[in-house]
N, C-alpha and C positions, 0 to 999 in steps of 0.2 A: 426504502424506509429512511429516513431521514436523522442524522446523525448531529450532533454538535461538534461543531467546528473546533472549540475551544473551552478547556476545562472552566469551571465558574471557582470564583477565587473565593473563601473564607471570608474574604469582607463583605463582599455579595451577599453571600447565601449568609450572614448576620443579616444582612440590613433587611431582607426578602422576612426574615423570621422573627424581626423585630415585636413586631404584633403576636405572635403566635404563642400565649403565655397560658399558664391554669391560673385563674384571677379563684383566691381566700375564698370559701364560700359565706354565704349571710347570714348569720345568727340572729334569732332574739330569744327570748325569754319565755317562759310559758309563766301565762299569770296565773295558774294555780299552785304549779309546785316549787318555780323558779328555777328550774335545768334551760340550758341551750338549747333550743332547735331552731331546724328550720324553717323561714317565714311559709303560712299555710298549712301545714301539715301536724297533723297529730299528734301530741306529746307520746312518747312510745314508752314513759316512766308512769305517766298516771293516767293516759288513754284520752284525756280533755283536748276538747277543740273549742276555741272563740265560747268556754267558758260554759259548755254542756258535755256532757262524757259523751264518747262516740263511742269507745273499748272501755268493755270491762275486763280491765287487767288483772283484778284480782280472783278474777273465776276460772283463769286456767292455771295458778300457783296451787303446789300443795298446800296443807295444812299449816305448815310450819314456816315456808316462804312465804304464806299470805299475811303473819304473823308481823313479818322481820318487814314485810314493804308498808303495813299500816303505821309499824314505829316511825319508820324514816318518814313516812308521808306527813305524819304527824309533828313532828319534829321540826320541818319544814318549815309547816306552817305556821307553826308558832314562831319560829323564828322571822316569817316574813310581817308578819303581826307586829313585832317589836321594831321592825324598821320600817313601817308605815306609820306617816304623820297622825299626830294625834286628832282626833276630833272633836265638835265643840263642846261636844257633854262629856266626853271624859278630860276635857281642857278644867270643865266646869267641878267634876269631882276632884280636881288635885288643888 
């Protein structure tokens, strides 16, 4: 069986491990609710994908949680509403 001749120094086994990192993972935005996820995959807060519901989230919360995530959902989107650019008919009403 075959042994090593000679220990590998610390600057070695740096350089060998240079590459060897966990790279940030990638976020974007989910255009319904505007939480982080990950690119392709399922909003896991409002169930929406590429802007069709795939989960209904709201049918396995109780009564009173289904309550509390309609406000936030709501909330939201009123808030995303207010930071998208105007358009030319409500340009036209102000």
């Amino acid at each position: 069986m075959a042994v090593p001749k000679h220990r590998r120094t610390s600057s070695t086994s740096g350089k060998r491990r240079m590459h060897i990192f966990i790279t940030p993972a990638a976020l974007t935005t989910c255009k319904k609710c505007g939480k982080s996820i990950r690119p392709h995959m399922v909003c896991s807060y409002c169930g929406y994908y590429k802007g069709k519901e795939v989960l209904n989230i709201l049918g396995k919360l109780t009564k009173k949680e289904k309550k509390q995530k309609e406000r936030e959902m709501t909330k939201t989107e009123k808030e995303q509403k207010k930071e998208s650019p105007l358009t030319m008919e409500e340009m036209s009403k102000r």
